[in-house]
C-alpha positions as CSV (number, residue, x, y, z in Angstrom):
1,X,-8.1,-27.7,7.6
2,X,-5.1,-25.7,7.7
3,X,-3.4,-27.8,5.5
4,X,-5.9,-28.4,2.3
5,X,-5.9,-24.1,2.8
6,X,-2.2,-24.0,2.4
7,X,-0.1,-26.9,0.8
8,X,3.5,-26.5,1.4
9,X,5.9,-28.1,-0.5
10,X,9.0,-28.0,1.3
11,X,11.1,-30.7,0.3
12,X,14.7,-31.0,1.8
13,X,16.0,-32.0,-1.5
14,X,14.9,-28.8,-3.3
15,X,16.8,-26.4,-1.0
16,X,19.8,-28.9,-0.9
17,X,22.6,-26.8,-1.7
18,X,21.2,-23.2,-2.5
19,X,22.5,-20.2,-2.1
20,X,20.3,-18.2,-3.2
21,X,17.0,-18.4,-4.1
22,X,14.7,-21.8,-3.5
23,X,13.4,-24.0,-6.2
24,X,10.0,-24.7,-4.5
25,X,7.5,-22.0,-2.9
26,X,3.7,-22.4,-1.8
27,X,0.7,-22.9,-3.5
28,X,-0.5,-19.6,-2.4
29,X,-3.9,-20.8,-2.4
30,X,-4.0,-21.8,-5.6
31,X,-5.4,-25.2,-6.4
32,X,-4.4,-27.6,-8.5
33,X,-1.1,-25.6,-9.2
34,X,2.2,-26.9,-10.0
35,X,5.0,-25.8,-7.7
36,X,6.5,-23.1,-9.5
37,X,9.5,-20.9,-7.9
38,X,8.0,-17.2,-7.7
39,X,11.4,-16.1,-9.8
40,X,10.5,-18.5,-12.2
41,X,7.6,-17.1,-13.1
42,X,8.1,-15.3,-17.0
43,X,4.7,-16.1,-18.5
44,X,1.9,-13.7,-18.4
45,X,-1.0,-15.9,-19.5
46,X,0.3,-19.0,-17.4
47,X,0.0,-16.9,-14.1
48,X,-3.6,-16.3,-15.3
49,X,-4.4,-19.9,-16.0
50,X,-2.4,-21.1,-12.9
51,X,-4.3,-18.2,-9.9
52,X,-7.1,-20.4,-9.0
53,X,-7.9,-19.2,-5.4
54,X,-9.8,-21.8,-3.0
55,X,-11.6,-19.2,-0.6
56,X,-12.9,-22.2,2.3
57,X,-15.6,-21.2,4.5
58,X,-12.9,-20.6,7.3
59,X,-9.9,-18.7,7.1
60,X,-7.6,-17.3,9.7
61,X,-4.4,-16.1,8.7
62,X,-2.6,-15.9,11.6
63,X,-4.0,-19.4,12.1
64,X,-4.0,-21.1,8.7
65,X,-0.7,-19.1,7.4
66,X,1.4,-17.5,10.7
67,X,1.0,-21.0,12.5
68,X,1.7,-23.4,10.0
69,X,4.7,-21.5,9.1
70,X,6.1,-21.9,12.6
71,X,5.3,-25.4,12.7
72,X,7.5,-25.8,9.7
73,X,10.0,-24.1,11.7
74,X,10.1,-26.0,14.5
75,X,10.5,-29.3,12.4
76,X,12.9,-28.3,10.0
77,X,11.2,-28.0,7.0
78,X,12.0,-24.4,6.0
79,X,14.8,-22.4,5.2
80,X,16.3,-21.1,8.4
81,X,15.3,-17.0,7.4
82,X,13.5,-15.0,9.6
83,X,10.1,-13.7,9.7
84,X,10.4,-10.4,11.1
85,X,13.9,-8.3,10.9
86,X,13.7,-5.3,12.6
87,X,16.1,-2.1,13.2
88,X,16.1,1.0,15.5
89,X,17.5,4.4,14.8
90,X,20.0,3.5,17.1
91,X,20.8,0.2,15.6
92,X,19.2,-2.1,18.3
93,X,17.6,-5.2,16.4
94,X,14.5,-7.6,16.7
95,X,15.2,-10.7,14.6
96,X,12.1,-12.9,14.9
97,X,11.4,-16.7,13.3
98,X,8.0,-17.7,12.1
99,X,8.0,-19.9,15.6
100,X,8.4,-16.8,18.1
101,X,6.1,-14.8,16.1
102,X,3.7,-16.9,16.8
103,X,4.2,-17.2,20.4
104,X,4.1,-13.5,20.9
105,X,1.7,-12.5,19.0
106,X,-0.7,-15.6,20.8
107,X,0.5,-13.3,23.9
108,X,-0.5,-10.2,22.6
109,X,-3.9,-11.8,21.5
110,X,-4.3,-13.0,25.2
111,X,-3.8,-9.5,26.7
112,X,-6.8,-8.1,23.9
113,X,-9.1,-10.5,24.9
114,X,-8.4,-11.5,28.8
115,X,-7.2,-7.8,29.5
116,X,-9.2,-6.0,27.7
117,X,-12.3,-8.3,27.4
118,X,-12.3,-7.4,23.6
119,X,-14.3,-10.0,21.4
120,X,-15.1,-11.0,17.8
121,X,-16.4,-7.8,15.8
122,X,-14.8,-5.3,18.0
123,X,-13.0,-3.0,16.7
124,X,-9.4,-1.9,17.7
125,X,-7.8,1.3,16.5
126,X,-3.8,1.0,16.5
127,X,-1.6,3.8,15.9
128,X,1.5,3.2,16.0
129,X,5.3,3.8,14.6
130,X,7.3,1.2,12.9
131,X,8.1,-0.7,16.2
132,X,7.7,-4.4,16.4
133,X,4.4,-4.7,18.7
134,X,2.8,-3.2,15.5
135,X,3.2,-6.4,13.6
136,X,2.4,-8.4,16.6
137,X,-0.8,-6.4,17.2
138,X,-1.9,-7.2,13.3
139,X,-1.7,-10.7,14.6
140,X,-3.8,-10.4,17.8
141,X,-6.3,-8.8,16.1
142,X,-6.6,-11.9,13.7
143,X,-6.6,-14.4,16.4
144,X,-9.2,-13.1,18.4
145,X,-11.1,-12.0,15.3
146,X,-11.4,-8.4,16.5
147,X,-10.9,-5.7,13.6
148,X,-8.4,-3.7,13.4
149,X,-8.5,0.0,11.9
150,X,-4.6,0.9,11.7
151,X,-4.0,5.1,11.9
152,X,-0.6,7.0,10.7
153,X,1.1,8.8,13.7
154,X,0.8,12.0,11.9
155,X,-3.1,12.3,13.1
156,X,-3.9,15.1,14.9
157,X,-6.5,15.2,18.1
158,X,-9.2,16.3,15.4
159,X,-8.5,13.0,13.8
160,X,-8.5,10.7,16.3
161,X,-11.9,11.7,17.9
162,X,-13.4,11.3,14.0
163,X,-11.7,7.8,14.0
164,X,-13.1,6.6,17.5
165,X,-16.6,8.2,16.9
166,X,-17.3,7.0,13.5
167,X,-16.0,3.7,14.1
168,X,-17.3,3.6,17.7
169,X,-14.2,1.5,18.6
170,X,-13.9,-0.2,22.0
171,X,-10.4,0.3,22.2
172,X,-6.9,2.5,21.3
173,X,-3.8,1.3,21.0
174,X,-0.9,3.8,20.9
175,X,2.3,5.0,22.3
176,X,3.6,8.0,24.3
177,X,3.9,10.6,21.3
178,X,-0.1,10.5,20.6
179,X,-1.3,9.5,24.2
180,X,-2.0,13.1,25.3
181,X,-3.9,13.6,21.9
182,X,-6.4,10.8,22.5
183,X,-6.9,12.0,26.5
184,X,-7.8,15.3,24.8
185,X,-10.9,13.7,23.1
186,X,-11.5,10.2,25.0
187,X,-14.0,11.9,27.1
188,X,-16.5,12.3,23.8
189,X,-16.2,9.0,22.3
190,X,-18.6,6.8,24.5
191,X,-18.1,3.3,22.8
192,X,-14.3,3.7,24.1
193,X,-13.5,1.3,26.7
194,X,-10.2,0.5,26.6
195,X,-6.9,2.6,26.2
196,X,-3.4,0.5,25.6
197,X,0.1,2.2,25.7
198,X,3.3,0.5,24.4
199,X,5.7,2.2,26.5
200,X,8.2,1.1,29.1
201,X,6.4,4.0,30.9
202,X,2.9,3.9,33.1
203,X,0.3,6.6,32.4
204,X,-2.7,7.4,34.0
205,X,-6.0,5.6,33.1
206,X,-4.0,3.2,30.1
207,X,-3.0,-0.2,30.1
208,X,0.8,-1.1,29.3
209,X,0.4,-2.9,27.0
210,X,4.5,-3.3,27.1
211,X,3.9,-4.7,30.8
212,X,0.9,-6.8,30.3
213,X,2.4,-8.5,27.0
214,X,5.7,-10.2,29.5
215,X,3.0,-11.4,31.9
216,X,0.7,-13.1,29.2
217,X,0.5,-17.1,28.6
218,X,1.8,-17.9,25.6
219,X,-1.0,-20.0,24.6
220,X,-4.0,-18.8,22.9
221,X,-6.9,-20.5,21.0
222,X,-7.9,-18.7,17.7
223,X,-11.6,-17.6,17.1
224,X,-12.5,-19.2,14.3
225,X,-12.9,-16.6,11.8
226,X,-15.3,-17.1,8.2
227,X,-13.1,-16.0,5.5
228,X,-16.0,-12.7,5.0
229,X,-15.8,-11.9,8.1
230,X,-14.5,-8.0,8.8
231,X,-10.4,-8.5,9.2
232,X,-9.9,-4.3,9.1
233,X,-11.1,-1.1,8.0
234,X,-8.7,2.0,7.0
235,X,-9.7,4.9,7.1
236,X,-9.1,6.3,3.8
237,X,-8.5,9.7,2.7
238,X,-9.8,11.4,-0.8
239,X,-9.7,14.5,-2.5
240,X,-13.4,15.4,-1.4
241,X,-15.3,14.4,2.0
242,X,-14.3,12.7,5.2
243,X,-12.6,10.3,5.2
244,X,-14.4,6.8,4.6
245,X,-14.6,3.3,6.4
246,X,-12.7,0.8,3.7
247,X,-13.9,-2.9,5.5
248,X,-11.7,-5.7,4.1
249,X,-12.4,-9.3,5.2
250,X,-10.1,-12.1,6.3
251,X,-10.0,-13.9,2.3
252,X,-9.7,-10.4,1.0
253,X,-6.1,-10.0,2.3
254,X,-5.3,-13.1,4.1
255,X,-5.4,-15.1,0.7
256,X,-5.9,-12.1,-2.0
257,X,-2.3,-10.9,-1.3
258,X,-1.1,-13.8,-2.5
259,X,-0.6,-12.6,-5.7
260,X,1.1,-9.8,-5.0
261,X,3.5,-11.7,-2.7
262,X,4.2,-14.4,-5.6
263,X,3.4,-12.5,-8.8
264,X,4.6,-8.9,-8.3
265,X,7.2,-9.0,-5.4
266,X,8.4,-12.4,-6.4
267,X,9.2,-13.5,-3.2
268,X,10.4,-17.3,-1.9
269,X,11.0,-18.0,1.7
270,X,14.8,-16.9,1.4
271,X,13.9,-13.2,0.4
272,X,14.1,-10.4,2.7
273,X,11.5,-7.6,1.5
274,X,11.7,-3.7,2.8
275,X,8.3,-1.9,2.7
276,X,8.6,1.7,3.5
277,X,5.0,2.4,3.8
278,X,3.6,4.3,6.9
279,X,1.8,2.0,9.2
280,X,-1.4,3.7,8.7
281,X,-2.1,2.6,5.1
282,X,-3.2,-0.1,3.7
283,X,0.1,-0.5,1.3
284,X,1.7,-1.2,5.1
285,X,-0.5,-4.5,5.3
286,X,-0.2,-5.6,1.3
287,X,3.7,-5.7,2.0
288,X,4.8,-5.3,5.3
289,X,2.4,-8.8,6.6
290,X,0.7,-10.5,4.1
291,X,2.4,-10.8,0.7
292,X,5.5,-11.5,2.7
293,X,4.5,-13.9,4.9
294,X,2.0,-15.9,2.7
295,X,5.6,-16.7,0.7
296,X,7.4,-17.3,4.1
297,X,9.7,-14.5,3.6
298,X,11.0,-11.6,5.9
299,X,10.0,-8.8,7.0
300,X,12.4,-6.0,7.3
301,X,11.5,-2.6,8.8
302,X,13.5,0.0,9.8
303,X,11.9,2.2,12.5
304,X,13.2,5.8,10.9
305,X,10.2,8.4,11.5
306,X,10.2,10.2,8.1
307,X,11.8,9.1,5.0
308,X,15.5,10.2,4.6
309,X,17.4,9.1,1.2
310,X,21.0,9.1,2.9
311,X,19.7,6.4,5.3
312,X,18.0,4.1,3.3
313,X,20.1,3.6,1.0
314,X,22.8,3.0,3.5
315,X,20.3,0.8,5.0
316,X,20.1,-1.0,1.7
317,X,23.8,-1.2,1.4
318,X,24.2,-2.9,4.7
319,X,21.6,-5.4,5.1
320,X,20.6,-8.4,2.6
321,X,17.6,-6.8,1.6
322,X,16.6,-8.4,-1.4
323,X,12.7,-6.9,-2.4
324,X,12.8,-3.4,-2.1
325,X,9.1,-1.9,-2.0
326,X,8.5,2.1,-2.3
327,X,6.3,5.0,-3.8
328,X,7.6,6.6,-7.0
329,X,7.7,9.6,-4.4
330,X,11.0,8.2,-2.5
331,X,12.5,7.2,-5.6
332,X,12.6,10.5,-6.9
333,X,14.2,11.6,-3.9
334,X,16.8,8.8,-4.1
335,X,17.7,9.3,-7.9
336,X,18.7,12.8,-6.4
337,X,21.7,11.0,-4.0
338,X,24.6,10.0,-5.4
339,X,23.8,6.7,-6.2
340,X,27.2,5.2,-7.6
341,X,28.3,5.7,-3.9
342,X,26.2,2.7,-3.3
343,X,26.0,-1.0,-3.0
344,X,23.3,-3.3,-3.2
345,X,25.0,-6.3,-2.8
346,X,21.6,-8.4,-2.1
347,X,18.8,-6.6,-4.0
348,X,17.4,-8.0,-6.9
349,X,14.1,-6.7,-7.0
350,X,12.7,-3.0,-6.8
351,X,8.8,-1.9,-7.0
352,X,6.5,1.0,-6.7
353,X,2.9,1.8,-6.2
354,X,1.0,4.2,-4.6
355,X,1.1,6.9,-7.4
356,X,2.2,6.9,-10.8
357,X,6.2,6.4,-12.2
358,X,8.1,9.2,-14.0
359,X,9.6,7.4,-16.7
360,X,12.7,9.2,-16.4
361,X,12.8,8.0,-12.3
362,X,12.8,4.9,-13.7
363,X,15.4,5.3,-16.5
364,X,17.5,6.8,-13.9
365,X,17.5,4.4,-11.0
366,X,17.9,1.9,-13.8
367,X,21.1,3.3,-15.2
368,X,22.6,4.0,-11.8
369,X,22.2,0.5,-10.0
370,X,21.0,-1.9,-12.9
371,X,17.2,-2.7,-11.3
372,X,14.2,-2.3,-12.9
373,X,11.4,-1.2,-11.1
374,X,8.3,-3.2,-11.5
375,X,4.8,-0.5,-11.0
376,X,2.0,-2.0,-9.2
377,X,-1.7,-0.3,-9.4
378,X,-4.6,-0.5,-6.5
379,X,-6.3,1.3,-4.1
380,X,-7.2,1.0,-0.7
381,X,-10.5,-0.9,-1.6
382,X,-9.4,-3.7,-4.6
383,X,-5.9,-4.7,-3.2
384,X,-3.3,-5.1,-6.8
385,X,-5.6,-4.7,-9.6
386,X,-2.8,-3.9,-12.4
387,X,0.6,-4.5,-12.4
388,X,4.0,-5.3,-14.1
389,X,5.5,-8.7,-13.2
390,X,8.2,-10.2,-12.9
391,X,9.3,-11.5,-16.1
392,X,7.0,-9.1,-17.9
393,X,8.1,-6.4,-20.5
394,X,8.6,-3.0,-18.5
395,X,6.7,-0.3,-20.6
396,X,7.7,3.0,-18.5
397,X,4.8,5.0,-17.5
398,X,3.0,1.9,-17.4
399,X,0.8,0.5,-14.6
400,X,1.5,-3.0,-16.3
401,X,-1.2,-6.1,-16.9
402,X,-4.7,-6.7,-15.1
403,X,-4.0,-8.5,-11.8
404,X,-5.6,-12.4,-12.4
405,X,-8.1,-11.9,-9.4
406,X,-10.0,-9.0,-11.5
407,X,-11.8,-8.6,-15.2
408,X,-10.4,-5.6,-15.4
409,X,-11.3,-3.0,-18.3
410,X,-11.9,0.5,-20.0
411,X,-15.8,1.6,-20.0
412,X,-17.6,4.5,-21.0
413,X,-20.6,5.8,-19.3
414,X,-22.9,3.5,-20.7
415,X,-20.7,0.6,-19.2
416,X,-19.2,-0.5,-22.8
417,X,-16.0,-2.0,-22.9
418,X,-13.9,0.7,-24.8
419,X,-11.5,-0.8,-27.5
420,X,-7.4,-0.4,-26.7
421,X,-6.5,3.4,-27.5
422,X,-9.5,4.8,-26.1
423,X,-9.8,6.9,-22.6
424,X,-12.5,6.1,-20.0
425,X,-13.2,4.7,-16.5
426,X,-11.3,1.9,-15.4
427,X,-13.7,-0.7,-14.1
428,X,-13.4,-3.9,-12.2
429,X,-16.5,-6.5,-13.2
430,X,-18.4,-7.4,-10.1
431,X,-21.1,-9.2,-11.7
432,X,-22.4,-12.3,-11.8
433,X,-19.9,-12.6,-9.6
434,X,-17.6,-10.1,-6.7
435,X,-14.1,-10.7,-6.8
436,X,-13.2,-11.4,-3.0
437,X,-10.2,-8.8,-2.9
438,X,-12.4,-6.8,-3.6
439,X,-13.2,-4.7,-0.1
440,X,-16.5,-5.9,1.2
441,X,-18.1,-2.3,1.8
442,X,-17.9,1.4,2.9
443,X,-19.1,0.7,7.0
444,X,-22.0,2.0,8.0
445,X,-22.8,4.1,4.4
446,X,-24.5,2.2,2.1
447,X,-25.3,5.1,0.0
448,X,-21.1,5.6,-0.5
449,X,-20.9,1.8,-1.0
450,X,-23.4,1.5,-3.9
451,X,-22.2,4.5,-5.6
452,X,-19.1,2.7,-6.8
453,X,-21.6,0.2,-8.8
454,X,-22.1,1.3,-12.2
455,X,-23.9,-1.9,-14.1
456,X,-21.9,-4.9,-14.0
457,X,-18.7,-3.1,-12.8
458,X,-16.8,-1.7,-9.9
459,X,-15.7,1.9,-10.6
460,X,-12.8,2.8,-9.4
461,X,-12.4,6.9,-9.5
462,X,-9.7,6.7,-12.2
463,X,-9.6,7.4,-15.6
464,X,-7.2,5.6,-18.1
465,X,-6.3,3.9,-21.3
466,X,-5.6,0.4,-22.7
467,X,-2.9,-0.4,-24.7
468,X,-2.9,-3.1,-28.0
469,X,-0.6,-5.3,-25.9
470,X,-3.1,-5.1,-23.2
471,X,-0.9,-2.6,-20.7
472,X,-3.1,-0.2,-19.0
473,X,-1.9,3.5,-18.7
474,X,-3.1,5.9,-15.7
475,X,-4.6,8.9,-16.6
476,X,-6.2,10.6,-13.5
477,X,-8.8,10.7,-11.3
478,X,-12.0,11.0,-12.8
479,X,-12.7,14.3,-11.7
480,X,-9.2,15.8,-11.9
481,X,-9.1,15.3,-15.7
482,X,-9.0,18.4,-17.7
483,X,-10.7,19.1,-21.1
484,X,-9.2,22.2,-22.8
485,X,-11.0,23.3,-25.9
486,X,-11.8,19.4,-26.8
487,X,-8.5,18.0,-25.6
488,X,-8.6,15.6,-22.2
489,X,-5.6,16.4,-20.1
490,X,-4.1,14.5,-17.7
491,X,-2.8,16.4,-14.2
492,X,-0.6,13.4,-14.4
493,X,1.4,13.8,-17.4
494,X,2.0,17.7,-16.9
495,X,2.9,17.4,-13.5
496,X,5.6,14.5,-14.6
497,X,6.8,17.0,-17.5
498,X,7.3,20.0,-14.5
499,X,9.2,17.5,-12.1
500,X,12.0,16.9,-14.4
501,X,12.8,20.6,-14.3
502,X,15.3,21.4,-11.7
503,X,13.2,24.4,-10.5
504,X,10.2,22.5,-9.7
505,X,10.1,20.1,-5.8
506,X,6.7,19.5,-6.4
507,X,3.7,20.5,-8.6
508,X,-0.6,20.1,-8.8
509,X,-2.4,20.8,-11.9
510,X,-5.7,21.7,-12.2
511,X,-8.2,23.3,-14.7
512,X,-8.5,27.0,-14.8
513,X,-11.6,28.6,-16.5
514,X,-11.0,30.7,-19.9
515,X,-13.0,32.6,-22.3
516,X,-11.8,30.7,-25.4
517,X,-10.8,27.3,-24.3
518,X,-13.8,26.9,-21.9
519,X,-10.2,25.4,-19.4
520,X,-7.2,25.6,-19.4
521,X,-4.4,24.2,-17.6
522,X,-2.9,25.6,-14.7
523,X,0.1,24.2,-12.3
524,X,0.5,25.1,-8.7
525,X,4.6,25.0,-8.3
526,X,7.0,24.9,-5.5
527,X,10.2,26.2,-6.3
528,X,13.8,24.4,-5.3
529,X,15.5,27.2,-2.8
530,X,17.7,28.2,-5.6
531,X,14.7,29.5,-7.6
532,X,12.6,31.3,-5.5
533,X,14.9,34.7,-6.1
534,X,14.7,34.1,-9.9
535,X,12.7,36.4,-12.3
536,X,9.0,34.9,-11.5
537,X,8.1,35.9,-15.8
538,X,11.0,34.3,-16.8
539,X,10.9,31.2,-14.8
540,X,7.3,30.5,-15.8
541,X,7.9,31.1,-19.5
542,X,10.7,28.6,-19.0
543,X,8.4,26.0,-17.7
544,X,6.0,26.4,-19.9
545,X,9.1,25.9,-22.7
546,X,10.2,23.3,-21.0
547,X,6.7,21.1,-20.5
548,X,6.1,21.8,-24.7
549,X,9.7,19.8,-25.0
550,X,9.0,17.4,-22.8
551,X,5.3,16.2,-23.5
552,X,2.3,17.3,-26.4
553,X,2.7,21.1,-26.6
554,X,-1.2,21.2,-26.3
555,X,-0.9,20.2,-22.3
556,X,1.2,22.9,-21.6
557,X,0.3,24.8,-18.4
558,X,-1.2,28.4,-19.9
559,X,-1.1,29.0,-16.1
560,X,1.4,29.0,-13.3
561,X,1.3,29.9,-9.7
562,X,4.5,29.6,-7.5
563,X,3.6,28.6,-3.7
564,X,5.4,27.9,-1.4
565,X,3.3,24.8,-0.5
566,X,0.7,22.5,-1.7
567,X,-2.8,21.6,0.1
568,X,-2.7,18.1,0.5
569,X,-4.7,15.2,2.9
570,X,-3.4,13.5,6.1
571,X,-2.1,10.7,3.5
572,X,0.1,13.3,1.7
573,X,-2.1,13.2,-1.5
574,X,-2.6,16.4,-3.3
575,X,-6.2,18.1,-3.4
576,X,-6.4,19.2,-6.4
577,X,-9.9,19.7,-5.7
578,X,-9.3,22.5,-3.2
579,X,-7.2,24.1,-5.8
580,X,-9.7,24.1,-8.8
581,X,-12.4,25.4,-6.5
582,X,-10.5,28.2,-5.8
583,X,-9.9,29.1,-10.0
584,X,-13.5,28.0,-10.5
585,X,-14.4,30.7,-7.5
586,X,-16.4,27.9,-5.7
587,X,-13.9,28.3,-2.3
């Protein structure tokens, strides 16, 4: 079975004598699909005719993908690159194969289900650092069909007793940093059974998971999984509410990510890809284990605790990174560095997602290291649904072309599809049929789930534009937008404007009521240290200069507010809603 779900086409012949980059790649669950190197790839339209995903009844990943990989391994018939690179603060390494992935994660997947009795459906919260059992925990969970709900380490006691009673979770998975914060709480969650440490350290009343893992047969027989089945939920943070349960199944990521592994990373089995992402989020799993490793390519992760520019980019200097994967956030901090100081020697390939690009980030990073960076769009719930790829015209500010696996459009209210120019919802069709990226639902709230639906389409929150050439342009969240005496503002395009001043570390924009305009905008700004003593009337007339220059005079902030921080969620996103409540006096 595992073989009609995932044809590999290594030939010796095609890697004889590369240095670089391999001819062939897989099908990535495409059928009937020429192989076709993922740097090859230049054609827009042919990508579209060529993603025709076979979803079989069955699908395991760690099975059907992990597995075969290492059997390729083991006879030969792959490139002889890793599967997981990783590096410690203090420079100690893991350097894994496909073959002894396997292995230890069929380990780990024995100590869930012998150890811990855990079974299919049960779920599994992991919170954890960038340390290699992470990766082999993503595994487990897939083999014995148990679903995993990942958590940042930045969660607080408050958190973590939300997570566990919402989710009713049978078991915790953590290390010594957040142990004391889930004995705080364990006591009220009653569905908790089950507490694992990875530490080289006992503690009371937990597993060691560290411990148990050494003792563990390396044999394990996977649960057969249907490919919608539950594979994971993430909790997942907005500007209003508690945070919701996101349920993805097994096809949703396990073959859904192939595009983004193909398509938008354009990776082969000789590529090394960085991901920054926090483990908590779902941008972790898109490129830190399943775009990479539907491709066959590595893994890298670097197990630094917060992100530091200096580092990474030595990081990048040093290893042969080739993919390099990060928000538009961390770029802006790296364009900061002194970049000619630098060299990449191995990269080739730099992308971004998580928020929108400032054009001038990207013109930047472009002029000091020669690499276009390629903008992906998604959420938490759809996986990739726009993106620029590889081989595609960069239009900066852009979020790039409809992914293949979604009808993706512009609708008004009444669900019409809005012609290219004009502003509305952007919408994913859902009907007759649901795209199976798409996530499967909000657990245990129907109500949430069904209030996405509107007609024939999914509705994603976010408000943009299309363009004649078919590029899609992000505008803001639906209820962030501002409309100042007939004009729709973006927060988005303000906020870029502000960040290019040297005053300004970070920005939110909101509406602000007025007599005249009905709104207006206003920006919430935190100063750079070598601001904060200037003349507060001249600094904001300054801005306000300054946003005129460098965007439509009209979306000009008529109000600013210097503080010296921002509200924002656990995920770091702003919330702008706390901020216009306050103007709108509804704190």
């Amino acid at each position: 079975m595992a073989c009609a779900i995932l044809t590999l086409l290594w030939k010796a012949p095609a890697f004889r004598g590369l240095k670089t980059l391999g001819l062939a790649a897989t099908r990535c669950f495409c059928k009937h699909q020429p192989a076709l190197a993922a740097q090859n790839f230049t054609d827009y339209e042919s990508m579209q005719e060529q993603y025709k995903p076979e979803v079989p009844e069955y699908f395991n990943f760690a099975k059907d993908v992990v597995d075969m990989w290492a059997k390729e391994e083991k006879e030969g018939r792959r490139p002889s690159n890793l599967a997981l690179w990783w590096v410690s603060d203090q420079g100690d390494q893991v350097r894994w194969g496909f073959a002894e992935l396997a292995l230890e994660s069929k380990k780990a997947a024995r100590v869930l289900s012998e150890q811990c009795g855990l079974r299919k459906g049960d779920r599994v919260i992991a919170i954890l650092p960038r340390i290699p059992e992470w990766w082999l925990l993503n595994l487990a969970c897939i083999r014995t069909g148990t679903v995993l709900i990942p958590g940042t380490t930045q969660l607080t006691a408050k958190d973590i007793l939300h997570r566990l009673k919402t989710s009713k979770a049978r078991c915790i998975i953590t290390d010594q940093a957040l142990a004391p914060a889930v004995d705080m709480v364990a006591s009220e969650c009653p569905s908790l059974e089950f507490k694992l440490i990875v530490s080289k350290d006992p503690r009371e009343g937990w597993l060691n998971f560290s411990n148990l893992l050494k003792l563990a047969p390396a044999e394990h027989n996977c649960v057969a999984t249907k490919s919608h089945d539950p594979m994971t939920i993430y909790f997942t943070s907005g500007t209003t509410g508690a945070p919701k349960m996101t349920e993805h199944s097994h096809a949703s990521h396990g073959i859904g990510l192939s595009i983004n592994g193909r398509y938008w990373l354009d990776l082969t089995p000789l590529d090394i890809i960085w991901n920054t992402s926090d483990t908590g989020w779902g941008k972790s799993a898109w490129s830190s284990v399943f775009a990479p490793w539907i491709q066959g390519a590595c893994v890298f992760a670097h197990s630094m605790p917060r992100f530091e520019p200096k580092p990474v980019l030595e990081t990048l200097s040093r290893f042969p990174i080739t993919t390099f994967c990060s928000p538009p956030t961390a770029y802006r901090m790296l364009v900061h560095q002194n970049l000619t100081s630098y060299k990449f020697p191995s990269l080739k390939h730099c992308v971004s997602a998580g928020e929108p690009m400032n054009p001038e980030v990207m013109e930047k990073w472009k002029t000091e290291t020669g690499l276009d960076i390629y903008e992906g769009y998604g959420q938490t719930e759809t996986v990739l649904v726009c993106g620029t790829f590889k081989g595609m015209k960069i239009k900066p500010g852009s979020m790039g072309k409809p992914s293949p696996a979604y009808d993706t459009q512009i609708i008004d209210e009444d669900c019409n599809i809005l012609p290219p120019g004009k502003e509305g919802d952007i919408a994913l069709r859902i009907k007759p049929t649901r795209p199976f990226c798409l996530f499967t639902q909000y657990t245990d709230d129907p109500e949430r789930t069904a209030s996405t639906i509107r007609g024939s389409f999914y509705i994603t929150g976010d408000r943009g534009s299309k363009d004649e050439d078919g590029y899609f342009w992000f505008l803001g969240r639906a209820d962030d937008v501002i409309n100042s005496a007939g004009y729709r503002i973006g927060p988005f395009e303000v906020e870029s404007a502000l960040i290019e001043h040297p005053a300004v570390v970070e920005s939110a924009v909101v509406s602000s009521p007025d007599s005249i305009r009905g709104e207006v905008v206003k920006a919430f700004v935190v100063l750079a240290p070598d601001y904060v003593s200037r003349d507060p009337e001249a600094l904001i007339k300054e801005l306000q200069d300054h946003v005129k220059k460098a965007t439509a005079p009209y979306k000009y902030p008529r109000k600013v507010e210097f503080v010296p921080h921002l509200p924002k969620t656990i995920s770091e996103k702003i919330r702008r809603n706390e901020l216009r409540k306050a103007e709108w006096g509804k704190a």
